[in-house]
DSSP file (Angstrom, degrees, kcal/mol; ACC not computed):
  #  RESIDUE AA STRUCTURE BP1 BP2  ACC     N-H-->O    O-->H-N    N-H-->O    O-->H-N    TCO  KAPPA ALPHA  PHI   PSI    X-CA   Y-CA   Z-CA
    1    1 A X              0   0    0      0, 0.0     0, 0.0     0, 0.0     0, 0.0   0.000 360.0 360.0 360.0 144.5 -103.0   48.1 -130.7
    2    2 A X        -     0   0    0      1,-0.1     2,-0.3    17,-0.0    17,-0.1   0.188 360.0-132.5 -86.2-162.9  -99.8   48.9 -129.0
    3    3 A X        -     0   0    0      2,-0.0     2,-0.5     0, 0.0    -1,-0.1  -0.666  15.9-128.7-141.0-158.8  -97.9   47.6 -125.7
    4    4 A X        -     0   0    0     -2,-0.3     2,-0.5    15,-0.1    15,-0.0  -0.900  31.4-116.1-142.9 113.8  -96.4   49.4 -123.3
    5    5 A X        +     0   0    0     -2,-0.5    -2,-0.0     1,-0.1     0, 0.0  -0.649  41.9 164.7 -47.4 105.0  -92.4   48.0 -122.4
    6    6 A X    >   +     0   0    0     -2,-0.5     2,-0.6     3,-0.1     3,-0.6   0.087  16.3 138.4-135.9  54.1  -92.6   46.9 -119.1
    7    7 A X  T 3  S+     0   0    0      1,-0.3     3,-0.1     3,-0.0    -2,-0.0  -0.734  82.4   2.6 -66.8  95.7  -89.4   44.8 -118.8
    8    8 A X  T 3  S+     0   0    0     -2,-0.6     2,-0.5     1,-0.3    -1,-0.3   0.527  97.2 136.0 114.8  36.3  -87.5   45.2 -115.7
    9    9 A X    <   -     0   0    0     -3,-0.6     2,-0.6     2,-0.0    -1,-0.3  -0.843  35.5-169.7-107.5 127.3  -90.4   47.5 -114.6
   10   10 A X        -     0   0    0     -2,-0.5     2,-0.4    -3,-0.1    -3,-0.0  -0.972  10.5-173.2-121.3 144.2  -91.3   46.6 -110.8
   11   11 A X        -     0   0    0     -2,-0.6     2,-0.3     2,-0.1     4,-0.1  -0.963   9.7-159.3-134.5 140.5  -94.7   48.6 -109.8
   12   12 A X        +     0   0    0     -2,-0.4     2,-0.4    18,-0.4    -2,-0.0  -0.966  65.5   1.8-112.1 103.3  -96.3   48.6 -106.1
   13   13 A X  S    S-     0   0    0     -2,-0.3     2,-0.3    16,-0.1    19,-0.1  -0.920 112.1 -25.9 124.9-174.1  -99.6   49.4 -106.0
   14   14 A X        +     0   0    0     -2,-0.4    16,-1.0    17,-0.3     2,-0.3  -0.850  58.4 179.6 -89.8 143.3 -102.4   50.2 -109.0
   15   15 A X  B     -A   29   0A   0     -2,-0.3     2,-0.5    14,-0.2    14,-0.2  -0.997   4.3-176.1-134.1 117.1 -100.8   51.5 -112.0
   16   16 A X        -     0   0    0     12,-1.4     2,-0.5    -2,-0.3    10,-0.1  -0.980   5.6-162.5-114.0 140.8 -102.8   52.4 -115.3
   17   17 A X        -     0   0    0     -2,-0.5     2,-0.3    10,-0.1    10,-0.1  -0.871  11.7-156.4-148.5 159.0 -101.6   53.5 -118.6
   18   18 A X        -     0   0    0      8,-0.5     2,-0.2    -2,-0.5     4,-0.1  -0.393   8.7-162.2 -88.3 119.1 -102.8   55.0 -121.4
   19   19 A X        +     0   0    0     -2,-0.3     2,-0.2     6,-0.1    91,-0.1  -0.734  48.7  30.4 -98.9 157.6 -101.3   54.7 -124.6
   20   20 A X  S    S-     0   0    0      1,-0.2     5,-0.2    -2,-0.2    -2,-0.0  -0.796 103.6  -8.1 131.6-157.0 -102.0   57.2 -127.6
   21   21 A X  S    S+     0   0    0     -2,-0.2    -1,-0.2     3,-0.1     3,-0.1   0.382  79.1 130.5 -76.5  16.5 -102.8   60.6 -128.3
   22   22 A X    >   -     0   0    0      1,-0.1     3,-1.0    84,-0.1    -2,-0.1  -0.115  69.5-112.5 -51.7 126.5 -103.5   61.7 -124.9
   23   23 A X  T 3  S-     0   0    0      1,-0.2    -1,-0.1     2,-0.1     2,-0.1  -0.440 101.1 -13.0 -40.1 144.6 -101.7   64.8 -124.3
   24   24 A X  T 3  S-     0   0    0     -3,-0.1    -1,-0.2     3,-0.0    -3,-0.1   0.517 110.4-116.4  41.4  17.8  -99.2   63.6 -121.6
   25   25 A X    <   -     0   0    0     -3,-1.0     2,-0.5    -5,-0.2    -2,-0.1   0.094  36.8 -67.9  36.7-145.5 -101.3   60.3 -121.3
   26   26 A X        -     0   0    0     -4,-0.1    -8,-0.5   -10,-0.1    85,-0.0  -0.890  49.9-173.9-137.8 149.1 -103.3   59.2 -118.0
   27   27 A X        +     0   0    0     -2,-0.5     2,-0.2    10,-0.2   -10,-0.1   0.484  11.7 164.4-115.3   5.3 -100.8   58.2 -115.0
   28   28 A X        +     0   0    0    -13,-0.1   -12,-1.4     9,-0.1     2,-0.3  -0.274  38.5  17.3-122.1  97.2 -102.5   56.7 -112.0
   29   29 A X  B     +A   15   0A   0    -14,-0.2     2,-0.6    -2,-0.2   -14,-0.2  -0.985  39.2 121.5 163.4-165.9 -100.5   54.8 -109.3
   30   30 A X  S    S+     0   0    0    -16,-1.0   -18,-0.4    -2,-0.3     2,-0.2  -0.602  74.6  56.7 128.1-104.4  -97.7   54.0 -107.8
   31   31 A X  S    S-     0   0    0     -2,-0.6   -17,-0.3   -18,-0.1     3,-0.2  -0.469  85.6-105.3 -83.2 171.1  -98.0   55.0 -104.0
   32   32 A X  S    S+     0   0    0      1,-0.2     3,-0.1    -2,-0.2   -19,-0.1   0.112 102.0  88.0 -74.8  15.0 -100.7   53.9 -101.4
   33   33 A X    >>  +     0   0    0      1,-0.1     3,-2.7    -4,-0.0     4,-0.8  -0.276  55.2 161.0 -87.1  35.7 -102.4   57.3 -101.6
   34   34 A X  T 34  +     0   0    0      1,-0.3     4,-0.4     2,-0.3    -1,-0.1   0.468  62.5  56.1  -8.7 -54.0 -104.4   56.1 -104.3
   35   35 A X  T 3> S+     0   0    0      1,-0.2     4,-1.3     2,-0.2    -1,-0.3   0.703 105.0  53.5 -70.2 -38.4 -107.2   58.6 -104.1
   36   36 A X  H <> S+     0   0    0     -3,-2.7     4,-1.4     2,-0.2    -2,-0.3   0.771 107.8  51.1 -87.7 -20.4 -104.6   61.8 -104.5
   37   37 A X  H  < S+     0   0    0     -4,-0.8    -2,-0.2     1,-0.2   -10,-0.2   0.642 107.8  52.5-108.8  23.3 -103.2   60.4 -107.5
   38   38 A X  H  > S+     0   0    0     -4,-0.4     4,-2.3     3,-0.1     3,-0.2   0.815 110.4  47.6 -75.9 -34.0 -106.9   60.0 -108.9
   39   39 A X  H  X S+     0   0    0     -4,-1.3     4,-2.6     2,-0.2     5,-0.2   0.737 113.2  53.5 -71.1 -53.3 -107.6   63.9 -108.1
   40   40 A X  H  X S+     0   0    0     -4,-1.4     4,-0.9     2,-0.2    -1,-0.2   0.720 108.6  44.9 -41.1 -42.7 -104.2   64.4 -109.9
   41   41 A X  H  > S+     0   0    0     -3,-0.2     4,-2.2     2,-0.2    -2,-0.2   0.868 113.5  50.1-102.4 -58.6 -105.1   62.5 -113.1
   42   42 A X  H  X S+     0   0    0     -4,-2.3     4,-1.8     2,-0.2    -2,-0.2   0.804 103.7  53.4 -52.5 -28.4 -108.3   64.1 -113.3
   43   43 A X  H  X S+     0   0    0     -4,-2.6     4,-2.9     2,-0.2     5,-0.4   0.984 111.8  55.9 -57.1 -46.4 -106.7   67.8 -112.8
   44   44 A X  H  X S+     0   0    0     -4,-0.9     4,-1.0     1,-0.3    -2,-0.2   0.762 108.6  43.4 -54.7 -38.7 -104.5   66.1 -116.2
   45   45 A X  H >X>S+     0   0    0     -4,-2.2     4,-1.6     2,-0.2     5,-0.7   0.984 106.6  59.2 -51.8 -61.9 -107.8   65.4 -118.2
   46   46 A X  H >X5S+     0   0    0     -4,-1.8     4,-2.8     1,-0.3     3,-1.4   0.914 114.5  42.7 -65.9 -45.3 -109.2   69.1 -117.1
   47   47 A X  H 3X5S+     0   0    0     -4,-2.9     4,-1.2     1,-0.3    -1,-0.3   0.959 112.8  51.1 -56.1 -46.3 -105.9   70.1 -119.0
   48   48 A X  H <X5S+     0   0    0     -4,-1.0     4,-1.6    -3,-0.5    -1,-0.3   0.767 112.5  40.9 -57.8 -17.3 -106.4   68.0 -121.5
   49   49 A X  H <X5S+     0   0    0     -4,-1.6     4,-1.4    -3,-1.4    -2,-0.2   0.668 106.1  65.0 -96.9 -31.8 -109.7   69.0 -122.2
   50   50 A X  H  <<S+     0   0    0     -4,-2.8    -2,-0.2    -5,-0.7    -3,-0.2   0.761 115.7  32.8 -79.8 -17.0 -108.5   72.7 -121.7
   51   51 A X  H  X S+     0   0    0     -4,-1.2     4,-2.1    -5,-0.4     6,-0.2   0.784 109.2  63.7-100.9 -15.5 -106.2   72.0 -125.1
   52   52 A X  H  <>S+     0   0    0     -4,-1.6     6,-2.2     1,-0.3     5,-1.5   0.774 114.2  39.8 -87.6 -28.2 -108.6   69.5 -126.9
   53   53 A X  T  <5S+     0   0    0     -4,-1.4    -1,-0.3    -5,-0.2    -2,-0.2   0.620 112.2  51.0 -86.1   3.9 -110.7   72.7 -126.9
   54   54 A X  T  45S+     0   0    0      1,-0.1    -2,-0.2    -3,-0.1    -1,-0.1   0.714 109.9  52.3-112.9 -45.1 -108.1   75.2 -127.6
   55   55 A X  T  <5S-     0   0    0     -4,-2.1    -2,-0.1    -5,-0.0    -3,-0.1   0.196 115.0-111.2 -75.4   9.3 -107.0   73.3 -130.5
   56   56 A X  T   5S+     0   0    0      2,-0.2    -3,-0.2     1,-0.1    -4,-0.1   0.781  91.9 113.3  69.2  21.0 -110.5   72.9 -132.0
   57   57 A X  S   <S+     0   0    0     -5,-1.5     2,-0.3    -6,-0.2    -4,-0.2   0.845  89.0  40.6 -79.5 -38.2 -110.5   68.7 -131.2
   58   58 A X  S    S-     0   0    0     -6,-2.2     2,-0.4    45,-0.1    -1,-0.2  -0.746  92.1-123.5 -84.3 122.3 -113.4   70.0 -128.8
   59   59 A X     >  -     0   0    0     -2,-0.3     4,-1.5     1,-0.1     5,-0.3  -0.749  27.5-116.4 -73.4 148.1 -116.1   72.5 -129.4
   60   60 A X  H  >>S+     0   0    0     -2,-0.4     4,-2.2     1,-0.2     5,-0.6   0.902 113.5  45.7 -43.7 -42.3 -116.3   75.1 -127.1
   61   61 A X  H >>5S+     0   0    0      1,-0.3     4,-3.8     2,-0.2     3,-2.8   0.988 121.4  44.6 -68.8 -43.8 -119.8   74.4 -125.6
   62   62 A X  H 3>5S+     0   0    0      1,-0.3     4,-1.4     2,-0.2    -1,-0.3   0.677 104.4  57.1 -60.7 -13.6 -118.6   70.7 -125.3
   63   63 A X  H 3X5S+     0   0    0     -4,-1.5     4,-1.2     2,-0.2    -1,-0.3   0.495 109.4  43.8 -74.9 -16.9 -115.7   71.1 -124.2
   64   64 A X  H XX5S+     0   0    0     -3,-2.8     4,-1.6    -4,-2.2     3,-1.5   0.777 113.6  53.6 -86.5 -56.5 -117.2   73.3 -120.9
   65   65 A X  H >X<S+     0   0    0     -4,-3.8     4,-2.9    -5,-0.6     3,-1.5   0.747 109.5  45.7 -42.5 -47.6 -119.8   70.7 -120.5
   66   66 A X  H 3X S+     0   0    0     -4,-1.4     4,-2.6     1,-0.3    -1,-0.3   0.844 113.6  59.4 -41.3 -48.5 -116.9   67.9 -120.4
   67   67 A X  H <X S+     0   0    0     -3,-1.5     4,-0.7    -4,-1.2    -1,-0.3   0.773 101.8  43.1  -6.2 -77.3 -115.4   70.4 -118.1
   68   68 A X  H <X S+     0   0    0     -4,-1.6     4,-1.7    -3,-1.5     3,-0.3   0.888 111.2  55.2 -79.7 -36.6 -117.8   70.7 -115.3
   69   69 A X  H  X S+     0   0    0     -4,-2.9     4,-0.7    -5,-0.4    -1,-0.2   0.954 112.7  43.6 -68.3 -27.0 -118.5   67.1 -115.1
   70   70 A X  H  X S+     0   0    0     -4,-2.6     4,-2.5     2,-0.2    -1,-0.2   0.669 112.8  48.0 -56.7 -31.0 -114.9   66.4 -114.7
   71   71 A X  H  X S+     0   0    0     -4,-0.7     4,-0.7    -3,-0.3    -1,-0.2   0.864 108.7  52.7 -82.0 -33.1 -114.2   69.0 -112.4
   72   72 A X  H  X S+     0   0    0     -4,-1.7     4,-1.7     2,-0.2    -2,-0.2   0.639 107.4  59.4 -71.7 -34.4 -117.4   67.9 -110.3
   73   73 A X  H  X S+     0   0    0     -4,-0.7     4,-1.8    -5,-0.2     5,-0.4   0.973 107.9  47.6 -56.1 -95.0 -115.3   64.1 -110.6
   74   74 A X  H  < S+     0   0    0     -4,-2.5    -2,-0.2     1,-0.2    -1,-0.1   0.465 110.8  47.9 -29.1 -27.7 -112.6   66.0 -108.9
   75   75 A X  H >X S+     0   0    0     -4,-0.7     3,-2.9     2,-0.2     4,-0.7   0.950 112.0  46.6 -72.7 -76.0 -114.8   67.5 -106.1
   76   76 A X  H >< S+     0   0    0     -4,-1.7     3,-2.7     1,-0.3    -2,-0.2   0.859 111.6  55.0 -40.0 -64.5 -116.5   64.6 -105.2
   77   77 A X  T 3< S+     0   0    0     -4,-1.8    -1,-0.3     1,-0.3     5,-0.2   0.578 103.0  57.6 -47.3 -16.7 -112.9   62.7 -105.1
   78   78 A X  T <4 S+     0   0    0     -3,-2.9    -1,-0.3    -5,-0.4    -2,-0.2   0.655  79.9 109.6 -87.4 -22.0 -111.6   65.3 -102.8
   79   79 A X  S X< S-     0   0    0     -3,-2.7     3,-0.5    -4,-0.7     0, 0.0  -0.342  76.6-124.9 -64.2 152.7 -114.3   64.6 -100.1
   80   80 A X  T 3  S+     0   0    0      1,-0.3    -1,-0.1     2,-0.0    -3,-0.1   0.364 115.9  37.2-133.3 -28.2 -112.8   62.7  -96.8
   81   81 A X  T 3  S-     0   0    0      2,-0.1    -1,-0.3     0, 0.0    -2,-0.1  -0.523  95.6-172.1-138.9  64.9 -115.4   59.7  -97.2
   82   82 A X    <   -     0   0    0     -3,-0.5     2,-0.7    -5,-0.2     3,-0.1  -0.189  10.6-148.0 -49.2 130.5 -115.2   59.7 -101.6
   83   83 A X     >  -     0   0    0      1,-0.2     4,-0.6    -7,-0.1     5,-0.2  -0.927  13.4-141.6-106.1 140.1 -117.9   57.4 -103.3
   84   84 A X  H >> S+     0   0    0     -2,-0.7     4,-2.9     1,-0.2     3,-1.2   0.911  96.7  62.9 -75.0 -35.2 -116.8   56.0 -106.3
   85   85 A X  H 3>>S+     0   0    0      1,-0.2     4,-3.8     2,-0.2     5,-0.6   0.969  99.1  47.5 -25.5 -60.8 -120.4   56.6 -107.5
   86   86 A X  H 345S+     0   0    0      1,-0.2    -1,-0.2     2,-0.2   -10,-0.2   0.700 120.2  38.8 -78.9  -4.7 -120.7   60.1 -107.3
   87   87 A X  H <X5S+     0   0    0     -3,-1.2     4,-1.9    -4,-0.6    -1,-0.2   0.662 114.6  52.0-123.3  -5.5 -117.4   60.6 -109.1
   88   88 A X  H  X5S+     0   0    0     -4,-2.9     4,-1.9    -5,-0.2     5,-0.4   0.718 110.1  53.0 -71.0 -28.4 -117.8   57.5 -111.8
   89   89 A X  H >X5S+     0   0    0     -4,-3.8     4,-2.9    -5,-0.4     3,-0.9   0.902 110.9  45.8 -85.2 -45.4 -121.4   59.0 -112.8
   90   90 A X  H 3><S+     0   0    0     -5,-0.6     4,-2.1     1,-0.2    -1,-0.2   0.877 110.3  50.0 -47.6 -38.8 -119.9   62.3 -113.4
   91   91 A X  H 3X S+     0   0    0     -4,-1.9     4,-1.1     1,-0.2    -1,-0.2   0.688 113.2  50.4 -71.7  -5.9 -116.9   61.0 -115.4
   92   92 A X  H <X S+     0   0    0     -4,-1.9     4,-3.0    -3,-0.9     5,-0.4   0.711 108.5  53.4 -77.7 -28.0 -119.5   58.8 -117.7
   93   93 A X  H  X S+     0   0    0     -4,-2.9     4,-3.2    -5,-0.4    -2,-0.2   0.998 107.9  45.9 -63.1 -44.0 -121.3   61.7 -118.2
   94   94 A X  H  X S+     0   0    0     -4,-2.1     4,-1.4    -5,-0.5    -1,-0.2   0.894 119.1  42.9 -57.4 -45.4 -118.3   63.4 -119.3
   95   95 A X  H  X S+     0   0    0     -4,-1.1     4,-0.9     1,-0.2     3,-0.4   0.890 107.2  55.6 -79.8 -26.2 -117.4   60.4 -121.7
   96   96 A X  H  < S+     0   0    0     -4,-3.0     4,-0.4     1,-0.2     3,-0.3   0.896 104.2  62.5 -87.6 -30.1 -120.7   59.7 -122.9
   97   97 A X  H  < S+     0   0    0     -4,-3.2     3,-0.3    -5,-0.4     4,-0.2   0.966 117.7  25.2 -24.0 -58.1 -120.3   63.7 -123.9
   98   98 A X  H >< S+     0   0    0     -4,-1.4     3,-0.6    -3,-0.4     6,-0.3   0.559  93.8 115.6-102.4  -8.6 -117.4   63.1 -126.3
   99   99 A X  T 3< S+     0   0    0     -4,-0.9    -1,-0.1    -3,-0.3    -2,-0.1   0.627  78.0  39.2  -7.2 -70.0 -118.4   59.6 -126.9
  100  100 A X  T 3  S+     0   0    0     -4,-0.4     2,-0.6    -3,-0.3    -1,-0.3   0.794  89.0 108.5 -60.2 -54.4 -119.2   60.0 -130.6
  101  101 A X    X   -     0   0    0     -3,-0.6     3,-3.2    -4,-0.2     4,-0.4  -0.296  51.3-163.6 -43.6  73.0 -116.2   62.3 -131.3
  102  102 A X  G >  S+     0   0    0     -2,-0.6     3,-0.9     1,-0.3     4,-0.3   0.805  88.6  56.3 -48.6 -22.5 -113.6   60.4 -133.4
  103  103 A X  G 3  S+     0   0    0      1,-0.3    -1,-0.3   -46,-0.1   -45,-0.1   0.533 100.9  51.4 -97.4  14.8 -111.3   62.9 -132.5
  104  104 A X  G X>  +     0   0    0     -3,-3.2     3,-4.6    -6,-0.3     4,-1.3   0.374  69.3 122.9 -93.7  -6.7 -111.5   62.8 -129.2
  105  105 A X  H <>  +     0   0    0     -3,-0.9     4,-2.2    -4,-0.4    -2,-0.1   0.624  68.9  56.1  14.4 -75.5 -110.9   59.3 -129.1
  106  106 A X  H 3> S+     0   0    0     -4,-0.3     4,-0.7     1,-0.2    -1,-0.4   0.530 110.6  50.8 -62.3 -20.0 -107.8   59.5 -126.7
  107  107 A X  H <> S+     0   0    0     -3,-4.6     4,-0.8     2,-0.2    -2,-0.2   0.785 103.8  49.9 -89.5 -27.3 -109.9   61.4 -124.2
  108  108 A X  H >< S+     0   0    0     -4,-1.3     3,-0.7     2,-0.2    -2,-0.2   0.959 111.3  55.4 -81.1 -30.2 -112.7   59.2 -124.1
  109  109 A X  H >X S+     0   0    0     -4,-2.2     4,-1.4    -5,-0.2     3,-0.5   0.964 108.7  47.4 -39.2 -84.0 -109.7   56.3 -123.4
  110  110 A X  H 3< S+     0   0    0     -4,-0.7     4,-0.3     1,-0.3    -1,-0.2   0.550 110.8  53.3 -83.1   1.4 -108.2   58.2 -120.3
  111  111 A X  T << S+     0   0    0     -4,-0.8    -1,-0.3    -3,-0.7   -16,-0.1  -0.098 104.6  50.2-118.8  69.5 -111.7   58.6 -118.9
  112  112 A X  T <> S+     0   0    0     -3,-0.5     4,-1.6   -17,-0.0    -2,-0.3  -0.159 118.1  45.7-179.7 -45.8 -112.6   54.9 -119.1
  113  113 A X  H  X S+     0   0    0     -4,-1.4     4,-3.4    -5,-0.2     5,-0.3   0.986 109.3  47.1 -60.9 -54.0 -109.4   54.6 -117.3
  114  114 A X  H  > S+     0   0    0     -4,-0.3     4,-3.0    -5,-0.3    -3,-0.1   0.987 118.5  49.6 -69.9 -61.0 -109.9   57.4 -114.8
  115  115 A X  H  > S+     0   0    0      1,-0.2     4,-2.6     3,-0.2    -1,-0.3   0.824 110.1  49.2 -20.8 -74.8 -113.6   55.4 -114.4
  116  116 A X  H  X S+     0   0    0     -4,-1.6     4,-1.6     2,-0.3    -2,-0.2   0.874 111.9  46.0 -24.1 -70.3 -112.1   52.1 -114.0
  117  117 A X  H >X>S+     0   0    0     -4,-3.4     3,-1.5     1,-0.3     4,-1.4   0.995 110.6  55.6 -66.5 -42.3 -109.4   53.3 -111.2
  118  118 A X  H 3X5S+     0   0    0     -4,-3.0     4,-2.5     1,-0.3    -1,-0.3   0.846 104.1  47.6 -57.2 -28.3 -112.1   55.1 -109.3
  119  119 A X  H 3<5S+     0   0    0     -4,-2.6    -1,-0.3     1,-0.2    -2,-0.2   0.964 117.6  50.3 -71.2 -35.8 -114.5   52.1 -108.9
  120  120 A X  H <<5S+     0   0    0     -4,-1.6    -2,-0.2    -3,-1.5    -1,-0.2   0.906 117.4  40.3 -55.1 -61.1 -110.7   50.4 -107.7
  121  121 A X  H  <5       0   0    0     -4,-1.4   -86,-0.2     1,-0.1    -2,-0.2   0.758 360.0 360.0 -59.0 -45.8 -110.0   53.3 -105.2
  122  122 A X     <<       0   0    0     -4,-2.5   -38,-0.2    -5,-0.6    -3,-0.2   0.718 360.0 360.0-133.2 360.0 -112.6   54.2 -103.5
């Protein structure tokens, strides 16, 4: 297991990251808008998910389902009064999807993150 360098690094706020093969990794923090840069990180999984399937790491049909719960994550998170329920069960659904999949691995990481902040955020 790696580390992340964060010598002379001064952070304000929640910060996560994801080390590994994640496309363009998981980002989450930062400012005190917390919530837009959860909505943010989840559009960055649906891309990720949109390559893990394009690149055969994903099968097609698992790759939608992963999809819609994620995108449904994103809905809920967009709502004016979010519960971190309604957008944590969808992104466990989504991870318990790919769960199994060694070679998704690095996705099922950056939704365990994306989980994590949303019980933190909202």
């Amino acid at each position: 297991m790696g580390a992340f360098n964060q010598q002379n690094q001064q952070v304000h706020g929640k910060q996560i990251n994801i080390e590994g093969g994640v496309q363009g990794g998981l980002h989450i923090g930062g400012d005190d808008d917390g919530q837009n840069d959860l909505i943010a990180a989840l559009g960055q999984l649906l891309e990720q998910i949109r390559q893990a399937k394009n690149n055969g790491t994903l099968a097609e049909d698992v790759a939608s389902d992963v999809q819609h719960e994620v995108s449904q994550a994103a809905s809920a998170a967009r709502r004016p009064d979010a519960q971190a329920a309604a957008v944590t069960g969808r992104l466990t659904r989504a991870r318990d999807l790919i769960s199994g999949i060694a070679s998704a691995a690095a996705l099922t990481t950056a939704l365990s993150a994306a989980i994590t902040t949303a019980q933190t955020l909202l």
